[in-house]
mmCIF entry with sequence, helices, sheets and N, C-alpha, C, O atoms, coordinates in Angstrom:
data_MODEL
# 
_entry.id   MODEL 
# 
_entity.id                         1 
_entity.type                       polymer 
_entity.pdbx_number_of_molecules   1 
# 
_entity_poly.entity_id                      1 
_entity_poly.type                           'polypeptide(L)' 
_entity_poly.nstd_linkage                   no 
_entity_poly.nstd_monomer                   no 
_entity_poly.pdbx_seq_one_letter_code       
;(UNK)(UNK)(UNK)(UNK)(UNK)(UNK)(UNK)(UNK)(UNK)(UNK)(UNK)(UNK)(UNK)(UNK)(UNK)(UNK)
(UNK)(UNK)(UNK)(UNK)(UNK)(UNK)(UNK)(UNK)(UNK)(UNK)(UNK)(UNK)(UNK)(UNK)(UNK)(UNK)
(UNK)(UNK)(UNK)(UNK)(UNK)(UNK)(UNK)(UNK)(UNK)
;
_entity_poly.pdbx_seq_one_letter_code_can   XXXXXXXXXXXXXXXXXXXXXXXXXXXXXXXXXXXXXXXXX 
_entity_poly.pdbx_strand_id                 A 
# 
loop_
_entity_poly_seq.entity_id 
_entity_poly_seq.num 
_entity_poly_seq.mon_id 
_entity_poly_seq.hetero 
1 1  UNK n 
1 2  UNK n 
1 3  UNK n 
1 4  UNK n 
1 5  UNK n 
1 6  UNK n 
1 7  UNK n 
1 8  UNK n 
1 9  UNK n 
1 10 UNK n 
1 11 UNK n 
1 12 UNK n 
1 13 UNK n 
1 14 UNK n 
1 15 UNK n 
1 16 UNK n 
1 17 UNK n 
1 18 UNK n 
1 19 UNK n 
1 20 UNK n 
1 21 UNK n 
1 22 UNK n 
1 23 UNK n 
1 24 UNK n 
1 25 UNK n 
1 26 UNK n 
1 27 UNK n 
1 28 UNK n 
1 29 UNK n 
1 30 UNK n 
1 31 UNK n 
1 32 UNK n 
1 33 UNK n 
1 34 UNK n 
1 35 UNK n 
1 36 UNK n 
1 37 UNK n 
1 38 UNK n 
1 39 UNK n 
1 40 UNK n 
1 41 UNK n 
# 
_struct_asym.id          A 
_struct_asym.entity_id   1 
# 
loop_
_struct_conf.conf_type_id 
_struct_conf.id 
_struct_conf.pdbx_PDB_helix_id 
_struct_conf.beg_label_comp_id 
_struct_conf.beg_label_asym_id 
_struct_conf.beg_label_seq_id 
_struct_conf.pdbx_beg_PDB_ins_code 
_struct_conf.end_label_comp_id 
_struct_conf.end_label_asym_id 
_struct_conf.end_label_seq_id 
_struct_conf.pdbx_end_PDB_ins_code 
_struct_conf.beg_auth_comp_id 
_struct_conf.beg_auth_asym_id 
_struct_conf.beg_auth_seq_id 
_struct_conf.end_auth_comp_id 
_struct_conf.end_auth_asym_id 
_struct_conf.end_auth_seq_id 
_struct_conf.pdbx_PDB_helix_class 
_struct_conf.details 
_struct_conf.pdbx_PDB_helix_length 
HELX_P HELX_P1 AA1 UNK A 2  ? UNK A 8  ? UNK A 2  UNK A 8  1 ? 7  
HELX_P HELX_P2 AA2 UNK A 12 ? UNK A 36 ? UNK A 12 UNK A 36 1 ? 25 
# 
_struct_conf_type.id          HELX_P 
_struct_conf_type.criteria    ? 
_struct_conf_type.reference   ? 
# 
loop_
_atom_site.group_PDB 
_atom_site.id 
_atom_site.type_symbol 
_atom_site.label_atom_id 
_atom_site.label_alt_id 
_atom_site.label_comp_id 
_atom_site.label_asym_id 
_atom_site.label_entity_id 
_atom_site.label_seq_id 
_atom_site.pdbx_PDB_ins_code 
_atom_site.Cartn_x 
_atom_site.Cartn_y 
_atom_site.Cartn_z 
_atom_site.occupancy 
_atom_site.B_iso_or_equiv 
_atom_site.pdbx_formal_charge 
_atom_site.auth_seq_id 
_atom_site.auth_comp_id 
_atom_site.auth_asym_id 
_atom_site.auth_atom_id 
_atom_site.pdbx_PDB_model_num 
ATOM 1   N N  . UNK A 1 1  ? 187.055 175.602 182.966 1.00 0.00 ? 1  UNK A N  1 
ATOM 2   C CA . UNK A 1 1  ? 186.325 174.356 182.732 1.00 0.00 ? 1  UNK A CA 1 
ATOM 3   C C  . UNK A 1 1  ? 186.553 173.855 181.296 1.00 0.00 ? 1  UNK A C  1 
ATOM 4   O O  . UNK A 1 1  ? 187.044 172.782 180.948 1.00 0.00 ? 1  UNK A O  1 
ATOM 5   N N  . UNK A 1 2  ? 185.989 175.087 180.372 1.00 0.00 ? 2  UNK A N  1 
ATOM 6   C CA . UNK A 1 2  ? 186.504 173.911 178.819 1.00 0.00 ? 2  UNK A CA 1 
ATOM 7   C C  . UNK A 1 2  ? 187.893 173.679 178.441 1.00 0.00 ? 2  UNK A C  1 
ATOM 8   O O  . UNK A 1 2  ? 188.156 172.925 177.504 1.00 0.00 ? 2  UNK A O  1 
ATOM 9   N N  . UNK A 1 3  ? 189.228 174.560 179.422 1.00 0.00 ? 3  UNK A N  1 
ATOM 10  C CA . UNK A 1 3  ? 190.420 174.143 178.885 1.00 0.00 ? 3  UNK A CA 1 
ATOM 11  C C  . UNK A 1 3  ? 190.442 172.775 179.853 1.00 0.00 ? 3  UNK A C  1 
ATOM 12  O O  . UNK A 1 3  ? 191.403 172.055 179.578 1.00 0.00 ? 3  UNK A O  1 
ATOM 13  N N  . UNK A 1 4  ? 189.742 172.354 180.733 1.00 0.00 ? 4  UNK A N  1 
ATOM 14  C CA . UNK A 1 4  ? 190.524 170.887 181.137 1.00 0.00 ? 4  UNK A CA 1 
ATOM 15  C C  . UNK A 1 4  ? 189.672 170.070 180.406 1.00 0.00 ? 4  UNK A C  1 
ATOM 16  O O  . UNK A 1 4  ? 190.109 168.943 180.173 1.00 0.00 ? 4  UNK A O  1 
ATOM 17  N N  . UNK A 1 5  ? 188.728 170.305 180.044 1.00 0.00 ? 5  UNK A N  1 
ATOM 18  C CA . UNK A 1 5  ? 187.378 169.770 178.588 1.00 0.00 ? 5  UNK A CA 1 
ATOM 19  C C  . UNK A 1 5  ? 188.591 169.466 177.550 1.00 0.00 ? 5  UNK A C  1 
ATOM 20  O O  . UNK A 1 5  ? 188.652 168.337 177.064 1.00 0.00 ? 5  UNK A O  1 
ATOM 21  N N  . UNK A 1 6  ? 189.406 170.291 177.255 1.00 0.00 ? 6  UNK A N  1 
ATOM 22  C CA . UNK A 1 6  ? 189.892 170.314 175.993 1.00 0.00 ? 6  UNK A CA 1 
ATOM 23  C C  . UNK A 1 6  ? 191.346 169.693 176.233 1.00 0.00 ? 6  UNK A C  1 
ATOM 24  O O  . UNK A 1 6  ? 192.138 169.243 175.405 1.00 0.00 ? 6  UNK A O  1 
ATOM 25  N N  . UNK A 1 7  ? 191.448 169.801 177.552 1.00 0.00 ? 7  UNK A N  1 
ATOM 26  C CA . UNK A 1 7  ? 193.078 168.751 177.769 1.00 0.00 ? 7  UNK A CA 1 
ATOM 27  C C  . UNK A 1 7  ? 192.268 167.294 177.961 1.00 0.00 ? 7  UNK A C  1 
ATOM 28  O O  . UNK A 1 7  ? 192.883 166.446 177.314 1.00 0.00 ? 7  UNK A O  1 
ATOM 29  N N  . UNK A 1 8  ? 191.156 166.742 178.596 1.00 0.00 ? 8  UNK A N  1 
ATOM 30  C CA . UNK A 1 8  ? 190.695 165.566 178.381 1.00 0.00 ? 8  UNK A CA 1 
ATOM 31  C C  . UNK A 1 8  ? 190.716 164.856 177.253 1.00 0.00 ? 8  UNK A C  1 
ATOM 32  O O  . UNK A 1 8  ? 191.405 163.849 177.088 1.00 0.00 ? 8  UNK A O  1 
ATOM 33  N N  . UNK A 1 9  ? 189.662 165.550 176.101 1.00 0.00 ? 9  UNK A N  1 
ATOM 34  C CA . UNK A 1 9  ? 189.536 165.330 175.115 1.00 0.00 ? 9  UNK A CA 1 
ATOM 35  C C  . UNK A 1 9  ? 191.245 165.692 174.182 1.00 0.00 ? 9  UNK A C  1 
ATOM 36  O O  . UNK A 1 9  ? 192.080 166.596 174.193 1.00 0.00 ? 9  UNK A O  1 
ATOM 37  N N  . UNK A 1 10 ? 191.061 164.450 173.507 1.00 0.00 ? 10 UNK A N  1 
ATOM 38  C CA . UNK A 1 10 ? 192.062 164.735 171.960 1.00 0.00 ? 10 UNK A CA 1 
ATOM 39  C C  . UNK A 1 10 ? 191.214 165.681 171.799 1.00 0.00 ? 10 UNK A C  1 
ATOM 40  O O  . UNK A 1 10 ? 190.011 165.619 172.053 1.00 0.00 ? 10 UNK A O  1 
ATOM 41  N N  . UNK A 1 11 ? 192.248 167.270 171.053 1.00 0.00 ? 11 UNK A N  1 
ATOM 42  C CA . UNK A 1 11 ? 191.887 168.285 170.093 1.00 0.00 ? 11 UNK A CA 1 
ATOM 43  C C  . UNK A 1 11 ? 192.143 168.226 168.582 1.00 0.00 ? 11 UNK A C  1 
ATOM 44  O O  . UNK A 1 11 ? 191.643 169.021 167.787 1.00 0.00 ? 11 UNK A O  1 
ATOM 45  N N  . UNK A 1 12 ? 193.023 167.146 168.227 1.00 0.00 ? 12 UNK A N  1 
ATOM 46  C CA . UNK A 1 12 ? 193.113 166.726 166.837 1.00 0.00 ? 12 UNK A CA 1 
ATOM 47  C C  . UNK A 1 12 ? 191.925 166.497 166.170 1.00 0.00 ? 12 UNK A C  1 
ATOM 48  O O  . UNK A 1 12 ? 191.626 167.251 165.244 1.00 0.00 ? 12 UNK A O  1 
ATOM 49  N N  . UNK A 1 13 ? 191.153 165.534 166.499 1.00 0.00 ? 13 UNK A N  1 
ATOM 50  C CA . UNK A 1 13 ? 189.706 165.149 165.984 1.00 0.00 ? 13 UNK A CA 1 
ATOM 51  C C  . UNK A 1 13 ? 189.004 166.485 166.069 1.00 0.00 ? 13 UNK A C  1 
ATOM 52  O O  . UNK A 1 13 ? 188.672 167.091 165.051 1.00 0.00 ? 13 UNK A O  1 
ATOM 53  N N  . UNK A 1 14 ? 188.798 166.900 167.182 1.00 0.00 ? 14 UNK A N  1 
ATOM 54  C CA . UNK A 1 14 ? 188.156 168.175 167.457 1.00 0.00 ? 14 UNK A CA 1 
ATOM 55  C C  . UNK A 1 14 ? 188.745 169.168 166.074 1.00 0.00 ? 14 UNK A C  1 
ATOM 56  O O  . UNK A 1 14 ? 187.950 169.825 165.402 1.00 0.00 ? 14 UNK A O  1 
ATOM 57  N N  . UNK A 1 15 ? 189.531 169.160 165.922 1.00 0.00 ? 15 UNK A N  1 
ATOM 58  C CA . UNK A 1 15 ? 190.210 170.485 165.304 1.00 0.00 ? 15 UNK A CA 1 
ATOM 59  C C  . UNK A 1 15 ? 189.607 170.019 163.827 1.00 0.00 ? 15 UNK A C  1 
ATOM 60  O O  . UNK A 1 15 ? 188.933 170.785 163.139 1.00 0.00 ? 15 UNK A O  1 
ATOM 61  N N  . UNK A 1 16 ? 189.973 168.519 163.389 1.00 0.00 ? 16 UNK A N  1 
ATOM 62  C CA . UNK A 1 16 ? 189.745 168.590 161.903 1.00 0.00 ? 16 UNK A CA 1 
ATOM 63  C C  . UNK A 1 16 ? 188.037 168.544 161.670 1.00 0.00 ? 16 UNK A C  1 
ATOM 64  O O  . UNK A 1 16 ? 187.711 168.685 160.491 1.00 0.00 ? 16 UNK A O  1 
ATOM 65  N N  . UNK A 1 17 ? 186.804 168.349 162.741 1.00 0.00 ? 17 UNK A N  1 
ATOM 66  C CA . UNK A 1 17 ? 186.041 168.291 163.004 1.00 0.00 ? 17 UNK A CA 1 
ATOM 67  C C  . UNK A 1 17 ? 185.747 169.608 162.960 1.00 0.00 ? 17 UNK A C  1 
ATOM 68  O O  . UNK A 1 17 ? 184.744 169.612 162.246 1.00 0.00 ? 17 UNK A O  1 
ATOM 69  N N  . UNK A 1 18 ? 185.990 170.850 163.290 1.00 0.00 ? 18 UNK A N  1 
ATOM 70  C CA . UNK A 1 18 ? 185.902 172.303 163.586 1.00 0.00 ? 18 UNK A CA 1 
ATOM 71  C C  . UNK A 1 18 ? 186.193 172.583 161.442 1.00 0.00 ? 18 UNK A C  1 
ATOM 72  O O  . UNK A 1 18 ? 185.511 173.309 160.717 1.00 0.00 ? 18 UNK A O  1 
ATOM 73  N N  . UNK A 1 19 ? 187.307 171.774 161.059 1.00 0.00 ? 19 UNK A N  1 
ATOM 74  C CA . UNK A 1 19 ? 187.590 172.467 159.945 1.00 0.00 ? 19 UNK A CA 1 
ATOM 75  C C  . UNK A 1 19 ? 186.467 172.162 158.715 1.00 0.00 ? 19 UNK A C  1 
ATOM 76  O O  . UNK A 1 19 ? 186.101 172.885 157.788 1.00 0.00 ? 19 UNK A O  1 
ATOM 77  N N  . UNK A 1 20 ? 186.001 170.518 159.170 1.00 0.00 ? 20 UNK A N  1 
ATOM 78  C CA . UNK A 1 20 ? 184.902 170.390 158.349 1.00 0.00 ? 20 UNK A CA 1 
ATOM 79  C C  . UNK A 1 20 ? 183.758 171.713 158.165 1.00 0.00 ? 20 UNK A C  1 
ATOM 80  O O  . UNK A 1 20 ? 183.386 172.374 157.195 1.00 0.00 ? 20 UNK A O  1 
ATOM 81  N N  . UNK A 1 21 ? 183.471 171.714 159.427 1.00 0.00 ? 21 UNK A N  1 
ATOM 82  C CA . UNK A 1 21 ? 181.951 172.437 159.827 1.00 0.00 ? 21 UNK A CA 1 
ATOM 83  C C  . UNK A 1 21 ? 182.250 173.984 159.002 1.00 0.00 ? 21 UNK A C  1 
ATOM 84  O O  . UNK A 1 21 ? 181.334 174.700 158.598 1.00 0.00 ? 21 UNK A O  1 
ATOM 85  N N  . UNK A 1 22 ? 183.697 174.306 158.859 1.00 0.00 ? 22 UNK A N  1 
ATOM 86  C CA . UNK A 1 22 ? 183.675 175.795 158.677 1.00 0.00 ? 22 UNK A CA 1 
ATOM 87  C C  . UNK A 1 22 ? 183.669 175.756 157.270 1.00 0.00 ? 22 UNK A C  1 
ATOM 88  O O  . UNK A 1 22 ? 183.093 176.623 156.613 1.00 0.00 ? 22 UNK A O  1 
ATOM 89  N N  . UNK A 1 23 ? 184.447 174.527 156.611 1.00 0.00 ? 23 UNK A N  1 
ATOM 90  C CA . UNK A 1 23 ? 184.133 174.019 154.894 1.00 0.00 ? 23 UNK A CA 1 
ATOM 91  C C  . UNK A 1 23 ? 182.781 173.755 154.844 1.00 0.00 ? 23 UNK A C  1 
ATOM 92  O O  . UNK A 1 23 ? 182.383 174.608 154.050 1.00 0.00 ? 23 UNK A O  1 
ATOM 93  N N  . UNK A 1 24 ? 181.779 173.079 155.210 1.00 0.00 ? 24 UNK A N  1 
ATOM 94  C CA . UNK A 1 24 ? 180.648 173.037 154.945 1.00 0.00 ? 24 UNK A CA 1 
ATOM 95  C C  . UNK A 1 24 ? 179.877 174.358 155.236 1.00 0.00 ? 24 UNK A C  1 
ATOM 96  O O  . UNK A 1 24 ? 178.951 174.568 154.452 1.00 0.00 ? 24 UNK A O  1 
ATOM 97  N N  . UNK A 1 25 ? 180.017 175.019 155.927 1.00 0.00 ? 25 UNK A N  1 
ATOM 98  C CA . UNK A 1 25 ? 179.064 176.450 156.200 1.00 0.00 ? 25 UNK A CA 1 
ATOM 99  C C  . UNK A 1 25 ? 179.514 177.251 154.960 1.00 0.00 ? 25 UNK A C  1 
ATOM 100 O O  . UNK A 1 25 ? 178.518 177.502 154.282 1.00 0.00 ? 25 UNK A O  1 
ATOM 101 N N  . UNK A 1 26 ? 180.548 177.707 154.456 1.00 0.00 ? 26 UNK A N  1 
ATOM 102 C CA . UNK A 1 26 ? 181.130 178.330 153.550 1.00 0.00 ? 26 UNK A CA 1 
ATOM 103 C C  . UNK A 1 26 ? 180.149 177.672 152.044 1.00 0.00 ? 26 UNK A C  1 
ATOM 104 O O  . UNK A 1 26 ? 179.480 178.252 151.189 1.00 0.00 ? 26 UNK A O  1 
ATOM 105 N N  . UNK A 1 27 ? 180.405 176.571 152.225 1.00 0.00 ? 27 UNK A N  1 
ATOM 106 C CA . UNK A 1 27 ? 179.919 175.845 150.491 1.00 0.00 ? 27 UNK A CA 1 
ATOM 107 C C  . UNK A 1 27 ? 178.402 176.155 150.546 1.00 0.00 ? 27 UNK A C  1 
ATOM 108 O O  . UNK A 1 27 ? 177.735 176.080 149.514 1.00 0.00 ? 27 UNK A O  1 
ATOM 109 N N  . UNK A 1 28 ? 178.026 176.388 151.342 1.00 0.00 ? 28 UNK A N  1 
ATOM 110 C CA . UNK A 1 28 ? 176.407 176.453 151.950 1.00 0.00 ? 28 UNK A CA 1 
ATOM 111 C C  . UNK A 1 28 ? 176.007 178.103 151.644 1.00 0.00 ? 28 UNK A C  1 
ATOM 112 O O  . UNK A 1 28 ? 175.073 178.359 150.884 1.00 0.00 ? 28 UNK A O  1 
ATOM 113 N N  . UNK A 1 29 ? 176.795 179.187 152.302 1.00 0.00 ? 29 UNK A N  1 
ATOM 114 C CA . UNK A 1 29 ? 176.667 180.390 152.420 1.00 0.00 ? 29 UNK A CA 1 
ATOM 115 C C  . UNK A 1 29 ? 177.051 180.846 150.821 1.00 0.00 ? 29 UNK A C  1 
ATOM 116 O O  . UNK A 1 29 ? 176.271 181.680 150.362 1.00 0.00 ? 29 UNK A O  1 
ATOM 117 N N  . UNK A 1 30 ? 178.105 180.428 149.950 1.00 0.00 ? 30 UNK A N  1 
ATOM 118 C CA . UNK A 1 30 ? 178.397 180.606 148.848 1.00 0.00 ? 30 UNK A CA 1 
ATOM 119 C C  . UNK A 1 30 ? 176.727 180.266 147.931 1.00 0.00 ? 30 UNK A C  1 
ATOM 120 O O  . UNK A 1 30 ? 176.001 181.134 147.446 1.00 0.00 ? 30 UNK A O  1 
ATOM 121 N N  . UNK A 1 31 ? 176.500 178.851 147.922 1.00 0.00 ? 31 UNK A N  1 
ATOM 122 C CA . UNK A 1 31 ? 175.238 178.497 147.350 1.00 0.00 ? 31 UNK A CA 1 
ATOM 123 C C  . UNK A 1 31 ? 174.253 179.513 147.662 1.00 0.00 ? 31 UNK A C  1 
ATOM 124 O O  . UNK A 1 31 ? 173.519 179.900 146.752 1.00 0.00 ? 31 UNK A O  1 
ATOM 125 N N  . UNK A 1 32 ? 174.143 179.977 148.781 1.00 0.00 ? 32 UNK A N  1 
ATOM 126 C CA . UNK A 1 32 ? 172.611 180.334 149.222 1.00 0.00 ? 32 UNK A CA 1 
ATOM 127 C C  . UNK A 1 32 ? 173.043 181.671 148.567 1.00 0.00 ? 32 UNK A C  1 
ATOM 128 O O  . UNK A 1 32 ? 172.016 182.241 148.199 1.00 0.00 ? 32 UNK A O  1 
ATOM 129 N N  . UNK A 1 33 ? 174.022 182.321 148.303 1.00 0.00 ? 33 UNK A N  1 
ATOM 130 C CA . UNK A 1 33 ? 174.217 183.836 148.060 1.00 0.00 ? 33 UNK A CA 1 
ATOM 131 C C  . UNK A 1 33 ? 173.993 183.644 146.581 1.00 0.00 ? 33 UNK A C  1 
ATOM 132 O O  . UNK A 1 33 ? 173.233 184.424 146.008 1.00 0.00 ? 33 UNK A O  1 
ATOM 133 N N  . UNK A 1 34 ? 174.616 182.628 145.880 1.00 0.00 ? 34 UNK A N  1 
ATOM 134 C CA . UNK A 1 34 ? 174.062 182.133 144.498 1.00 0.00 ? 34 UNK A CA 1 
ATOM 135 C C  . UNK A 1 34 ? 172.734 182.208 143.993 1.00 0.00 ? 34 UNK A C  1 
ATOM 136 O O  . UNK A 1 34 ? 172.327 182.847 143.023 1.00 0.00 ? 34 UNK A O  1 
ATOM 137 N N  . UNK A 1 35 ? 172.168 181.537 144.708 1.00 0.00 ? 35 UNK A N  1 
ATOM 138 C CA . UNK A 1 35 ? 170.786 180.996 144.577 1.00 0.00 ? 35 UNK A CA 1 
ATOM 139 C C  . UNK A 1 35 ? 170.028 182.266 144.578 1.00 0.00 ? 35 UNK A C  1 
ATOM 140 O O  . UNK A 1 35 ? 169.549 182.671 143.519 1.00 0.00 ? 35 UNK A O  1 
ATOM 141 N N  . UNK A 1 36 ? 169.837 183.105 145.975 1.00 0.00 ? 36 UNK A N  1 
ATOM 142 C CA . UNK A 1 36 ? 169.556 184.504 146.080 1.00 0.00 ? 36 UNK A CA 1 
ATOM 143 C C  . UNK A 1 36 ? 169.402 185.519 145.408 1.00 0.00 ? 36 UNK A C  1 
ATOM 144 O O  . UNK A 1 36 ? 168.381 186.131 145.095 1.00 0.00 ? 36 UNK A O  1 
ATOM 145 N N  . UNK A 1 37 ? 171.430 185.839 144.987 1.00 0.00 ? 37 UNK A N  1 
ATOM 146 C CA . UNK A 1 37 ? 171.450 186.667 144.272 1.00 0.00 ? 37 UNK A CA 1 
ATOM 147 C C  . UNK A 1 37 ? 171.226 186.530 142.365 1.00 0.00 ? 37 UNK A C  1 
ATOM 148 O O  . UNK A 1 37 ? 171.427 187.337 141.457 1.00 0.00 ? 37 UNK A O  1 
ATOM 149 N N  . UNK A 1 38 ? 170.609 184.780 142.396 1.00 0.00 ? 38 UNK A N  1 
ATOM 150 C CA . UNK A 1 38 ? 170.478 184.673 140.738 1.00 0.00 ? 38 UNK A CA 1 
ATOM 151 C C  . UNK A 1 38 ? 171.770 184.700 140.208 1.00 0.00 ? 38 UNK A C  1 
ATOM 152 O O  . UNK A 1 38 ? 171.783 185.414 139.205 1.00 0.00 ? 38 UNK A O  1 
ATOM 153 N N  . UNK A 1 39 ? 172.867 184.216 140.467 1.00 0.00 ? 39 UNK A N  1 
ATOM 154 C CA . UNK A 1 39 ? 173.872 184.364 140.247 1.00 0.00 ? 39 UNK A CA 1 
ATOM 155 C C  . UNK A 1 39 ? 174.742 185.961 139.816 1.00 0.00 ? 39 UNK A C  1 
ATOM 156 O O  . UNK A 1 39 ? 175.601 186.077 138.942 1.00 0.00 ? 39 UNK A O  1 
ATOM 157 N N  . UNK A 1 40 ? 174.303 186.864 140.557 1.00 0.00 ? 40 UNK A N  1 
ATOM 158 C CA . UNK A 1 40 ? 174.227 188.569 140.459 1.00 0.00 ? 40 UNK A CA 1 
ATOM 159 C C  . UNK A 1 40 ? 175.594 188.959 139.876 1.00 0.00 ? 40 UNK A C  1 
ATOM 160 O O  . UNK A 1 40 ? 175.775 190.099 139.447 1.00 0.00 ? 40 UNK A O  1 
ATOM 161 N N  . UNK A 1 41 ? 176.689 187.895 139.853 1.00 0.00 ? 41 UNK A N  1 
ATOM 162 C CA . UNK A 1 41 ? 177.965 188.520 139.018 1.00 0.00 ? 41 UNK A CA 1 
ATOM 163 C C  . UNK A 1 41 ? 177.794 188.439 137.775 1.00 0.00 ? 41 UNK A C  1 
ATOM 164 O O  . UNK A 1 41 ? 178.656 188.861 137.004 1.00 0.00 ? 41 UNK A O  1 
# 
């Protein structure tokens, strides 16, 4: 079912859409480990 989902749909958008979300979780998880650890380095 999601590979004919994913032959319907363009995966280009999808893909650079996937790359945002994993750049934004990262800048997020970096901060929060910051914030947390008081900057612990």
């Amino acid at each position: 079912m999601i590979e004919s989902l994913l032959r319907v749909l363009d995966w280009q958008p999808l893909y650079r859409l996937w790359e945002l979300i994993v750049i934004i979780v990262k800048f997020l998880w970096e901060l929060l480990r910051l914030l947390s650890g008081g900057g612990g380095q």
